[in-house]
Backbone as CSV, one residue per row, in Angstrom:
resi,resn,N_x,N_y,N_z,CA_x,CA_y,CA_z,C_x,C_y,C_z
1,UNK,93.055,112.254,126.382,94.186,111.548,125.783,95.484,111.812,126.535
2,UNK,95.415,112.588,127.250,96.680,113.618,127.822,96.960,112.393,129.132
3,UNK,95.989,111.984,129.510,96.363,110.618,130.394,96.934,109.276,130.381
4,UNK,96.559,109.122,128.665,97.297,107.887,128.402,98.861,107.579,128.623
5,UNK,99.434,106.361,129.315,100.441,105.962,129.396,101.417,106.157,127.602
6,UNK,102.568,105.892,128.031,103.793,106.227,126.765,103.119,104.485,126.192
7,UNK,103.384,103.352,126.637,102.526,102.162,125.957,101.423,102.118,125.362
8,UNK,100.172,102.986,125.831,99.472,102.583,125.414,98.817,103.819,124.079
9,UNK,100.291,104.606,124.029,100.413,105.544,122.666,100.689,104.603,121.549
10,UNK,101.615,103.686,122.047,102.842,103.057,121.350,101.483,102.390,120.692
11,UNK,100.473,101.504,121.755,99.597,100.496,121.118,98.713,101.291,120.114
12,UNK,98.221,102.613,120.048,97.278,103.607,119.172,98.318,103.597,118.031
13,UNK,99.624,103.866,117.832,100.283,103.903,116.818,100.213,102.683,115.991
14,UNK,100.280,101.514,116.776,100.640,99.900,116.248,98.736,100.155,115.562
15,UNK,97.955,100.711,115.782,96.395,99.880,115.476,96.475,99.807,113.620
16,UNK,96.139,98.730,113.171,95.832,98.670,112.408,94.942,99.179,111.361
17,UNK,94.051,100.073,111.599,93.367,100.785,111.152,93.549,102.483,110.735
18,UNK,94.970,102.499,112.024,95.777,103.595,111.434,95.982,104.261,110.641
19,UNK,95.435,105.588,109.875,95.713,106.014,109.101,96.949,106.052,108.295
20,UNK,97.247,105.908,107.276,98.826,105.862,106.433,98.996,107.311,105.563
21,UNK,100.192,107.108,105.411,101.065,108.289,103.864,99.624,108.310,102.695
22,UNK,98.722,106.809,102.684,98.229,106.842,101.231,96.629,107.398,101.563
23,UNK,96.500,107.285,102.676,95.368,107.470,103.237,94.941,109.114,103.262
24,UNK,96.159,109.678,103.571,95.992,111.508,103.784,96.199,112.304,102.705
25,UNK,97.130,111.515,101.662,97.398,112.476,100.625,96.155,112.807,100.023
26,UNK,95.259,111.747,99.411,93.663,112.093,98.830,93.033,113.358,99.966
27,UNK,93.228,113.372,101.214,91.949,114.224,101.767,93.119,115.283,101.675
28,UNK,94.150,115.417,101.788,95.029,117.086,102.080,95.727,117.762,101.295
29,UNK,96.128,116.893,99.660,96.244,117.573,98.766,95.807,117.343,97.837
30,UNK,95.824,118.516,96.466,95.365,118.463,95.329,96.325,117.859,93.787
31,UNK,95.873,117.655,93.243,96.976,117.104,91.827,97.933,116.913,92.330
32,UNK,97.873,115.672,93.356,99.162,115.234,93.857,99.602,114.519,92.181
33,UNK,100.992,114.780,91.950,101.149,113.958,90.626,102.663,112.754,91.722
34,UNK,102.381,111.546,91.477,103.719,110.911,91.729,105.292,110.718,91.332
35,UNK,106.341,110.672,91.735,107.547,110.556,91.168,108.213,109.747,91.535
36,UNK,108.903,108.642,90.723,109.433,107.502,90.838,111.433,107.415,90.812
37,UNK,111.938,106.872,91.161,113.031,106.377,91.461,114.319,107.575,91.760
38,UNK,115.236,107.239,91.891,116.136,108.090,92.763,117.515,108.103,91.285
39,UNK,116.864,107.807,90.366,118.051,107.597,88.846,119.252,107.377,89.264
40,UNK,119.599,106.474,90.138,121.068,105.544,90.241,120.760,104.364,90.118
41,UNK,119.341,103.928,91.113,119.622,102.741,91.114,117.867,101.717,91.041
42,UNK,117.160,102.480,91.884,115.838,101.722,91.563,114.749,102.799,92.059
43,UNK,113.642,102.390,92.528,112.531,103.432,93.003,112.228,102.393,93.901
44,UNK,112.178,102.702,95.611,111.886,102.241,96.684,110.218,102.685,97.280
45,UNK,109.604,101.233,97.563,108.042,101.610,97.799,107.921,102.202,98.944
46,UNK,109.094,102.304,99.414,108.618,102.560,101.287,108.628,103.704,101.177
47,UNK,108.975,105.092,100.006,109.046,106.274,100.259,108.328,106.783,99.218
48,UNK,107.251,107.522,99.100,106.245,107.863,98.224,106.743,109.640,97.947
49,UNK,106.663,110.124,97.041,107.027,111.678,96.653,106.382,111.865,95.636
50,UNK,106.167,113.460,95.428,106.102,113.688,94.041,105.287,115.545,94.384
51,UNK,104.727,116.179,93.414,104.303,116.957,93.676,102.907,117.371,93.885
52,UNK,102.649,118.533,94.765,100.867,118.729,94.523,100.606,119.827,95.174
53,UNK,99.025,120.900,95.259,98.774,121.874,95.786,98.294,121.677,96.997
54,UNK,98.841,122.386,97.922,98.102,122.572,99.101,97.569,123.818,99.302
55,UNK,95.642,124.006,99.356,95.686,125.077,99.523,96.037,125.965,98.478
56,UNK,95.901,124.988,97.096,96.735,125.951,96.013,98.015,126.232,96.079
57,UNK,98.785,126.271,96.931,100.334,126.190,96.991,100.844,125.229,96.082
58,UNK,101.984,125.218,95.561,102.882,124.494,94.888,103.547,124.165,96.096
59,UNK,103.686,122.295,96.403,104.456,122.110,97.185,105.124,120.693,96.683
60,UNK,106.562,120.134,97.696,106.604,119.043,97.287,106.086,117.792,98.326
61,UNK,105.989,117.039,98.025,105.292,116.061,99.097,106.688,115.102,99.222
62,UNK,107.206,114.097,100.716,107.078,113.175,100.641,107.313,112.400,101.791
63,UNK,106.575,111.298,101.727,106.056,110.564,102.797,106.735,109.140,103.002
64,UNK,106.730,108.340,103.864,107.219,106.915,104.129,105.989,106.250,104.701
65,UNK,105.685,104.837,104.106,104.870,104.142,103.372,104.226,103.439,104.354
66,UNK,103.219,102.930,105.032,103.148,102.013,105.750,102.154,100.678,105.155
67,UNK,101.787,99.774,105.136,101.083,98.891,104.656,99.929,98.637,105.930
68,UNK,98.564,98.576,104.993,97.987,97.776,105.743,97.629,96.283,105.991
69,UNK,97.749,95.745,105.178,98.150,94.197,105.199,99.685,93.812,104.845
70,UNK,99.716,92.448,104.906,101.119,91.714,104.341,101.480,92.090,103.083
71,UNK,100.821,91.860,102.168,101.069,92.087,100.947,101.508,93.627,100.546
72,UNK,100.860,94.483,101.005,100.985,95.927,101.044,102.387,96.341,101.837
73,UNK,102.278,95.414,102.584,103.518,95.840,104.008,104.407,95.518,102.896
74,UNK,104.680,94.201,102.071,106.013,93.699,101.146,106.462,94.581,100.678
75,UNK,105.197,95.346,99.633,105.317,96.262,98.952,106.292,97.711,99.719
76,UNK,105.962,97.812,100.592,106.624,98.845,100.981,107.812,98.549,102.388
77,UNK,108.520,97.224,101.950,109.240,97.048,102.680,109.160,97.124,104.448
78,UNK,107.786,97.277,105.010,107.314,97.671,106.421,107.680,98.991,106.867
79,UNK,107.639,99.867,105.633,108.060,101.007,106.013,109.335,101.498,106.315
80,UNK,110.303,100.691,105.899,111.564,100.672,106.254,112.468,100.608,104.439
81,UNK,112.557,102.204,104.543,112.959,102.519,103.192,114.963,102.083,102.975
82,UNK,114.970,102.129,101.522,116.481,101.333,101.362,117.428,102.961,100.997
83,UNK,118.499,102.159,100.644,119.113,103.860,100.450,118.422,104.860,98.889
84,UNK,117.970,104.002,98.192,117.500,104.459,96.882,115.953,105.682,97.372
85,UNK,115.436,105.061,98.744,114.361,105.600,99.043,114.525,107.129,99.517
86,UNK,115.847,107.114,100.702,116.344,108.283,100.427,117.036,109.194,99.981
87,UNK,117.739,108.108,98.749,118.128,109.207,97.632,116.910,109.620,96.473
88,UNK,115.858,109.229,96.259,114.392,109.807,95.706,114.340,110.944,96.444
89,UNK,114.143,110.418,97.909,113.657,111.732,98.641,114.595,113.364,98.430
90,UNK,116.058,112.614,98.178,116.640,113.857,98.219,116.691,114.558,96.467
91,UNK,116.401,113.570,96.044,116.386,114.370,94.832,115.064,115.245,94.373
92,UNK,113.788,114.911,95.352,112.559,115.744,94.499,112.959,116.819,95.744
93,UNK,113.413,116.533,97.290,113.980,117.787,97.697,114.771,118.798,97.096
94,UNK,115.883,118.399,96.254,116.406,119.391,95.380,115.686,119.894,94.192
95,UNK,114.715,119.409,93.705,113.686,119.661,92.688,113.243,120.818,93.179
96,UNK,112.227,120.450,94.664,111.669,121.740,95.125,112.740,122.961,95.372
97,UNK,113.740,122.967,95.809,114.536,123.779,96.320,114.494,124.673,94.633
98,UNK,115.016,124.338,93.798,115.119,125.061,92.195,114.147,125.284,91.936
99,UNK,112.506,125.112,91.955,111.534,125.790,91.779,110.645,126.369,92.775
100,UNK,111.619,126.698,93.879,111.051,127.404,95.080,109.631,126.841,95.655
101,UNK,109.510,125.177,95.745,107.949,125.033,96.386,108.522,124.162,97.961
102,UNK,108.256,124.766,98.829,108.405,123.780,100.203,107.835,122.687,100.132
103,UNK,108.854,121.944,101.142,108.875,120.300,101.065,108.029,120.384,102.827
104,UNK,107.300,119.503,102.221,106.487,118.885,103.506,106.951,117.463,103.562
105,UNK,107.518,116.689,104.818,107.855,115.408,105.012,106.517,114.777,105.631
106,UNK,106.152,113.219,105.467,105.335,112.530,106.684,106.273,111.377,107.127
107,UNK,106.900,111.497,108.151,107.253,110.916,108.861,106.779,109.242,109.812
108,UNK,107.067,108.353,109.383,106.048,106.697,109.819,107.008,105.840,109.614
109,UNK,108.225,106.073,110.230,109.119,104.411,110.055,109.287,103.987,111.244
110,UNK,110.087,102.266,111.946,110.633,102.009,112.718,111.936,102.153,112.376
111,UNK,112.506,102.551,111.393,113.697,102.781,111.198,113.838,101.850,109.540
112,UNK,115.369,102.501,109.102,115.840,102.143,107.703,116.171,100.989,108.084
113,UNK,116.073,100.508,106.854,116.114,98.784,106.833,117.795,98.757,107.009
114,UNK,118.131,97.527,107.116,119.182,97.136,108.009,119.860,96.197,107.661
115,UNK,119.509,95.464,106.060,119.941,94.610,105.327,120.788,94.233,105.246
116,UNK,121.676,93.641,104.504,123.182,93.526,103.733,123.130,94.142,102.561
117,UNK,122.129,94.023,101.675,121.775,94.531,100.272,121.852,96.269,100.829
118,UNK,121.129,96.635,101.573,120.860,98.248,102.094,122.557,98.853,102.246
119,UNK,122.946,97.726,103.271,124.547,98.302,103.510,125.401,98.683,102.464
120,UNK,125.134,97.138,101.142,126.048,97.374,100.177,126.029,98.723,99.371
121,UNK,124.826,99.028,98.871,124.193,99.997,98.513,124.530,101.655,99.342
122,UNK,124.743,101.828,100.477,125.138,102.871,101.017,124.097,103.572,101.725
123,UNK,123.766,102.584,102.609,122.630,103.471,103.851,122.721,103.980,104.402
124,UNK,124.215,103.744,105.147,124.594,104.980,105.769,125.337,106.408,105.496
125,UNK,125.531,106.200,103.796,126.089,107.372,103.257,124.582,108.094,102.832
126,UNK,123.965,106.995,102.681,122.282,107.734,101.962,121.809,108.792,103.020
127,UNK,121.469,108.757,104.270,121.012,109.230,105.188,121.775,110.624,105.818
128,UNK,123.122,109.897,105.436,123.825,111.801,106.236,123.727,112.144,105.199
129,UNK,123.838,111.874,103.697,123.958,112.462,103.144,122.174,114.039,103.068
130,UNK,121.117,113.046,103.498,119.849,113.552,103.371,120.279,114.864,104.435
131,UNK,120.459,114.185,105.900,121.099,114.894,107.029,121.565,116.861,106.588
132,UNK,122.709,116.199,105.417,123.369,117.784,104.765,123.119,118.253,104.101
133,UNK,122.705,117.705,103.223,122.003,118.464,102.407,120.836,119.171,102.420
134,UNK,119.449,118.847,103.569,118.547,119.005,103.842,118.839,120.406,104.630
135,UNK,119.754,119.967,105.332,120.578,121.095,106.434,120.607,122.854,106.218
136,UNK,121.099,122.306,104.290,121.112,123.697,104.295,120.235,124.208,102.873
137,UNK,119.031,123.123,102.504,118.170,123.284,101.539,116.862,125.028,101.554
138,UNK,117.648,125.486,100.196,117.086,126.922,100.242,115.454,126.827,100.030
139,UNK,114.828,126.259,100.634,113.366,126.271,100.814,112.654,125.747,102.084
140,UNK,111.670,126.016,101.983,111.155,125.752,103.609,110.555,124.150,103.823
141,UNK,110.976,123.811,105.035,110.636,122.578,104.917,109.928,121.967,106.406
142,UNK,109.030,121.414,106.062,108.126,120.980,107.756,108.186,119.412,107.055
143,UNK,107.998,118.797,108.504,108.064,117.383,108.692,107.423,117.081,109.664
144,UNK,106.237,116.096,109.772,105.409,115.413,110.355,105.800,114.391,111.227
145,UNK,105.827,113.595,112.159,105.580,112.515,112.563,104.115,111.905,112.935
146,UNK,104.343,111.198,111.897,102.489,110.406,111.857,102.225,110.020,112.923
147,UNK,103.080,108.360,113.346,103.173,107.332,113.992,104.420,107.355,114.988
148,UNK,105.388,106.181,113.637,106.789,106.115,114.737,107.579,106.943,113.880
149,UNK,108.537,107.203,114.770,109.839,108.124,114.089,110.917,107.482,114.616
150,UNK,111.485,106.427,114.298,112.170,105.880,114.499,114.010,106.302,113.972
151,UNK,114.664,106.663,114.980,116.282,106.535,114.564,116.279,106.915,113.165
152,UNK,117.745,107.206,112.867,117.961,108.130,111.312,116.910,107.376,110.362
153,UNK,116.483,106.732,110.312,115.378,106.086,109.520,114.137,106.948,109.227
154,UNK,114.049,107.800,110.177,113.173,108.943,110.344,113.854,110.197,110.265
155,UNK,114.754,110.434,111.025,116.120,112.055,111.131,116.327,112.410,109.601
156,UNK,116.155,111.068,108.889,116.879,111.563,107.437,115.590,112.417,106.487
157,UNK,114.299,112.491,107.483,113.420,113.115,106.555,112.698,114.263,107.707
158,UNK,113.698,114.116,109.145,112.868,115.285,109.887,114.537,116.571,110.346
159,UNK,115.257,116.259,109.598,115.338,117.936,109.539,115.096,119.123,108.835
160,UNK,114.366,119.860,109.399,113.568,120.803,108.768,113.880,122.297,109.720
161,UNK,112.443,123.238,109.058,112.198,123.981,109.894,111.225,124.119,110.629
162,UNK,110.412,123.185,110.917,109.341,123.057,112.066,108.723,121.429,111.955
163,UNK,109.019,121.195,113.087,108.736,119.572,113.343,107.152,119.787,113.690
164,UNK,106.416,118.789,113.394,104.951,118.313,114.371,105.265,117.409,114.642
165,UNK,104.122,116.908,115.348,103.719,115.304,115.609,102.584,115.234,116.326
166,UNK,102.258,113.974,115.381,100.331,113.672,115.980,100.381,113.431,117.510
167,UNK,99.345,113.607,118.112,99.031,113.271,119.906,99.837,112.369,119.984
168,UNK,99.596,111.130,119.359,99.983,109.882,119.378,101.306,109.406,119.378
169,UNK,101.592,109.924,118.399,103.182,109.687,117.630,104.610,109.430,119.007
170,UNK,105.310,108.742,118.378,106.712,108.440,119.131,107.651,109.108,118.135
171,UNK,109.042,109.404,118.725,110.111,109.521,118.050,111.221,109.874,119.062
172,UNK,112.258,108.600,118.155,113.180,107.787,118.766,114.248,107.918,118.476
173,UNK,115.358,107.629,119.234,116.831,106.976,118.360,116.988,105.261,118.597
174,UNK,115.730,104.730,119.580,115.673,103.709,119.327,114.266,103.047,119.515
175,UNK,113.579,101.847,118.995,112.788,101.461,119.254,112.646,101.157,121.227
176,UNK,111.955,101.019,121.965,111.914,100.457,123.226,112.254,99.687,123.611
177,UNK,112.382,98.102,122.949,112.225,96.606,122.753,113.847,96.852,122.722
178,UNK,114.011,97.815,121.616,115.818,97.743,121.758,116.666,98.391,122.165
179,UNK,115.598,99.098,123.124,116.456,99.896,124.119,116.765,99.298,125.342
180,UNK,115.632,98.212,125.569,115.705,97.328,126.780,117.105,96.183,126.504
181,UNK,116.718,95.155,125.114,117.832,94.808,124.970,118.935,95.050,125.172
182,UNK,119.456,96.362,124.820,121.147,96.863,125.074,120.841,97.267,126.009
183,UNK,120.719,97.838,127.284,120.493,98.758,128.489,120.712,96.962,129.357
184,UNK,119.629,96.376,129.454,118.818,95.369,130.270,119.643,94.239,129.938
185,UNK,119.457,93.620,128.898,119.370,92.384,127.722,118.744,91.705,128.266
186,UNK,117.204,92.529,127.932,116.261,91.982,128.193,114.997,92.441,128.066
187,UNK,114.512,91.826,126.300,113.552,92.451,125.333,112.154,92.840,126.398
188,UNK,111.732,91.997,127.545,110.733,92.045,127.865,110.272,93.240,128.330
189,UNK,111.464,94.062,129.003,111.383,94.953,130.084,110.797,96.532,129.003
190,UNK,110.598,96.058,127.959,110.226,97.187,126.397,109.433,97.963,127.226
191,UNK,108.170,97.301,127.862,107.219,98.773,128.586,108.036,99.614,129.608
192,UNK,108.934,99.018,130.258,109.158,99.789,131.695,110.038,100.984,130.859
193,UNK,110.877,100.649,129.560,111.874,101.542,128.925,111.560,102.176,128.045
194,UNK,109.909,102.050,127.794,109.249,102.821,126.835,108.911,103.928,127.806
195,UNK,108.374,103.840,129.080,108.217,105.115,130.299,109.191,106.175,130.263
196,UNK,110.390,105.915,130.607,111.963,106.429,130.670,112.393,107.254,129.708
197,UNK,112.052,106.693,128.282,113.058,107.207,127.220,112.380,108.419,126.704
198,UNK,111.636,109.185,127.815,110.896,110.539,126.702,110.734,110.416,125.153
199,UNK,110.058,109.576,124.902,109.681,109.744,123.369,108.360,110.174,122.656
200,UNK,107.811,110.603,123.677,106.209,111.235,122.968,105.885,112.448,122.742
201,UNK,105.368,113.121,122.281,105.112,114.340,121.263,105.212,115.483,122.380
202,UNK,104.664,115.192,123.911,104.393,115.785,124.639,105.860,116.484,125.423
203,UNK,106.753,114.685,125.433,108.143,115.123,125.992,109.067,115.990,124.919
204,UNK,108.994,115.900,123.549,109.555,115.905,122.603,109.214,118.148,122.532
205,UNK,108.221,118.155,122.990,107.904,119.665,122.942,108.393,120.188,124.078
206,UNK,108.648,119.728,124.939,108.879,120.140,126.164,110.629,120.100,126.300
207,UNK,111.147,119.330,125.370,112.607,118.900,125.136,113.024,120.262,123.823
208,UNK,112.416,120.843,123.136,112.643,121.791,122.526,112.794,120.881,121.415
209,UNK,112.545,119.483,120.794,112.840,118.767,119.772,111.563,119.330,118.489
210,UNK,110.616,118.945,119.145,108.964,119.196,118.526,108.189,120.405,118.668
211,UNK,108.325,121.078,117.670,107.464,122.521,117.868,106.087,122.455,117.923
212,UNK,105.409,121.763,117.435,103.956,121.731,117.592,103.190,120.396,117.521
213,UNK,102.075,119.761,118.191,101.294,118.967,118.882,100.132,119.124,117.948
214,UNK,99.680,118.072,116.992,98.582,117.863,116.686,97.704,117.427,116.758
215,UNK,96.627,117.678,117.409,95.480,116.842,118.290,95.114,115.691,117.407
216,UNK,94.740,114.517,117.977,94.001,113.640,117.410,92.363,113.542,117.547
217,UNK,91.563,112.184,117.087,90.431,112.458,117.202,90.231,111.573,118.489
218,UNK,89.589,111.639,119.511,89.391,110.672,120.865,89.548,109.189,120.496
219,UNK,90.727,108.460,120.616,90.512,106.881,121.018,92.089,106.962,119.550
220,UNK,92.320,108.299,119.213,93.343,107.718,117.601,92.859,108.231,116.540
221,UNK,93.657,108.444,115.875,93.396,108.598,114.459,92.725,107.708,113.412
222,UNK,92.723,106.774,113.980,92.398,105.645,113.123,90.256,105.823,113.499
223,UNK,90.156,106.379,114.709,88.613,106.836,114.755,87.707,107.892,114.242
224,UNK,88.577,108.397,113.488,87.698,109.875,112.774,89.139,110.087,111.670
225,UNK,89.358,109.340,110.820,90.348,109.785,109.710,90.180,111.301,109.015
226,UNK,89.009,111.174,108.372,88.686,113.064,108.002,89.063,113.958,109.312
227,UNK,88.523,113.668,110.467,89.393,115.056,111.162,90.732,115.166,111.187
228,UNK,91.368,113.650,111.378,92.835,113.808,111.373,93.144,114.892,110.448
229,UNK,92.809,114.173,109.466,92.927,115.241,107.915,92.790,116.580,108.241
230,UNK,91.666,116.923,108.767,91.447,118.356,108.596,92.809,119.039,109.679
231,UNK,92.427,118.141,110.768,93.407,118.974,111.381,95.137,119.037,111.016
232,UNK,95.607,118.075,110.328,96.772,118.381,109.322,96.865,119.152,108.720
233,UNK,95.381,119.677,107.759,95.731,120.515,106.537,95.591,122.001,107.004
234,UNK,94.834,121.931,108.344,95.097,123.541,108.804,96.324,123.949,109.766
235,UNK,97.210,122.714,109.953,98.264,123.001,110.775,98.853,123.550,109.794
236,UNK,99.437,122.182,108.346,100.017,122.120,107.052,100.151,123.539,106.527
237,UNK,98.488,124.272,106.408,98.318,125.890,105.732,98.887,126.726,106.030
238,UNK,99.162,126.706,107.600,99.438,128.078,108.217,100.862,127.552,108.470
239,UNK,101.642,126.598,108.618,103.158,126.496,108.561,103.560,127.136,106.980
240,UNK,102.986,126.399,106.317,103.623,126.919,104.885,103.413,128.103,104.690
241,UNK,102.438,129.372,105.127,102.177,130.468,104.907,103.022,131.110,105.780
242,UNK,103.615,130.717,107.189,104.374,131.501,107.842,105.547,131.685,107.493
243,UNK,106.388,130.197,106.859,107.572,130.009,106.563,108.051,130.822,105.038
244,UNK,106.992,130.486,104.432,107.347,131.189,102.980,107.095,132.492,103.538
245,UNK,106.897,133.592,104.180,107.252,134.593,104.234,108.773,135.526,104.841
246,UNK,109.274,134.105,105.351,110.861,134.503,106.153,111.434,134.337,104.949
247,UNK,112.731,135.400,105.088,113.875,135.486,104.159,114.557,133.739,104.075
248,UNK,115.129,134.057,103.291,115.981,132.094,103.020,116.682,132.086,104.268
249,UNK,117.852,133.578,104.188,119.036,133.793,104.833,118.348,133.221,106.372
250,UNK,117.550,133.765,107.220,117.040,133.785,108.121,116.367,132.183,108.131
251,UNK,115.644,131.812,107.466,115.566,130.526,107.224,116.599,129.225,107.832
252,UNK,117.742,129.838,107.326,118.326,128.732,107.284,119.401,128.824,108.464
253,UNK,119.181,130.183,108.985,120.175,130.160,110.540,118.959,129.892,111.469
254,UNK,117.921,129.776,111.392,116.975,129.564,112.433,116.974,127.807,112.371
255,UNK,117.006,127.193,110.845,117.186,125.966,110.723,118.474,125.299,111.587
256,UNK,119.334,126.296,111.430,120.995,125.486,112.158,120.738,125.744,113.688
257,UNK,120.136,126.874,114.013,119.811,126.914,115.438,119.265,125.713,116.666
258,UNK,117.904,125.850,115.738,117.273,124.872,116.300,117.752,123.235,116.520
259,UNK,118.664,122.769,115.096,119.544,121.488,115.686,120.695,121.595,116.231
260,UNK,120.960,122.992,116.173,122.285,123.037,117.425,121.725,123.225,119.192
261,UNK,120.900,123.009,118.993,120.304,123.473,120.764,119.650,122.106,121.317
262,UNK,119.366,121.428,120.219,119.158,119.987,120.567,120.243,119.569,121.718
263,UNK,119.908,118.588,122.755,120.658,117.808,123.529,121.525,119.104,124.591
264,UNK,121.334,120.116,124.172,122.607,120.885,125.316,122.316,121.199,126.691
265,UNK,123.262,120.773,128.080,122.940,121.043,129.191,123.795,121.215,129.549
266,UNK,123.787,121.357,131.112,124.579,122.437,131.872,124.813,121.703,132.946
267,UNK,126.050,121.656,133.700,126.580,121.026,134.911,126.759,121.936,135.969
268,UNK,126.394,121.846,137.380,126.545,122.317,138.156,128.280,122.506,138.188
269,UNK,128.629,123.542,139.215,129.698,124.027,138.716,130.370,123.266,140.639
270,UNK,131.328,123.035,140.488,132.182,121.814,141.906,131.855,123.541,143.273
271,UNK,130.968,122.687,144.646,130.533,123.895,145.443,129.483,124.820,145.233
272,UNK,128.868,124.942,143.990,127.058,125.166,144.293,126.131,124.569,144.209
């Protein structure tokens, strides 16, 4: 798999057969129970939460939605949650935080929807707001990237304290297609700027973004779903067992660390 081109990740992510949020919760946790709306304003399908055991752990779950058909896709907006979706999210995050159970994220958007209705509503207050609060949330928190991780659409549910991401997986501040557009203006050139923009699990570890690489099964996830599974729930076990043993305090400066070291480099100095 380690050979495949950055496209033809992109195309394993796009397969339809793809495993989803609804697909893993049955094989990786127990008495998942569900929780509905964000009590301002509605309950958004694109973001699924609620609680369940992992491993017997008390944890909180929550995931962003993908559809496998049209109808399913409606339902969950194409995965592209509104601001209500991540104000749910932040509220069963503060749930867990008061009864001490770590939040596990799954990570699968092209990004937050982009509406007029989304704007009016406050999407972009929804998201930093996830951003700060998450920032300095007194419990431990890991976040997945399934698929895509698309721009704050995704950021608003992957800061944590230990990122994954499947073999497969991308994560972006922009899709490709619209990276070519603004760069190029010119949608076509999406493969040559999907090469360029380091966005795969592999660059993303090597960038200090992504702490750990979760193998897939040969050809995708979508070809052996139970291993995917398995191999989630033994990554899943031993993150949550490592993290719940660090102090909060320590917790949460290792948390500010790690997004302060994001992006930083160094200029040669004028004559060496």
């Amino acid at each position: 798999m380690s050979e495949l081109s950055v496209w033809e990740r992109i195309e394993i992510v796009h397969h339809k057969g793809r495993p989803t949020v609804r697909d893993y919760i049955p094989m990786i946790f127990e008495e998942f129970y569900e929780m509905h709306g964000d009590r301002l304003f509605g309950d958004d399908g694109a973001i699924t939460g609620g609680i369940a055991r992992l491993g017997g752990i008390p944890v909180t779950f929550i995931g962003q939605v993908k559809g496998r058909d049209i109808e399913e896709n409606k339902k969950t907006n194409f995965s592209m949650p509104h601001p209500e979706g991540y104000r749910k999210a932040l509220r069963l995050a503060k749930q867990a935080e008061k009864f001490h159970r770590p939040v596990i994220c799954f990570i699968d958007t092209p990004g937050a929807f982009c509406g007029v209705q989304a704007e009016e509503r406050g999407q972009g207050e929804a998201i930093a707001r996830n951003l700060f609060e998450f920032s300095t949330l007194k419990t431990p928190i890991i976040s997945v990237v399934l698929g895509e991780g698309g721009s704050g659409g995704a950021l608003a549910l992957g800061v944590c304290d230990e990122l994954a991401m499947l073999e497969n997986a991308t994560y972006s501040v922009i899709s490709p297609r619209g990276f070519a557009s603004i760069l190029w203006k010119d949608a076509s050139r999406e493969k040559e700027a999907a090469e360029i923009m380091h966005i795969t699990a592999d660059d993303l570890q090597r960038l200090g973004v992504c702490e750990q690489i979760i193998p897939e099964p040969s050809g995708g996830a979508h070809n052996n779903p139970q291993q995917m599974a398995e191999n989630l729930s033994e990554y899943l076990g031993d993150a949550v067992q490592r993290l719940l043993k660090k102090d909060i305090a320590n917790l949460l400066d290792s948390r500010y660390n790690k997004f302060r070291k994001i992006g930083m480099f160094s200029e040669p100095q004028a004559g060496k």
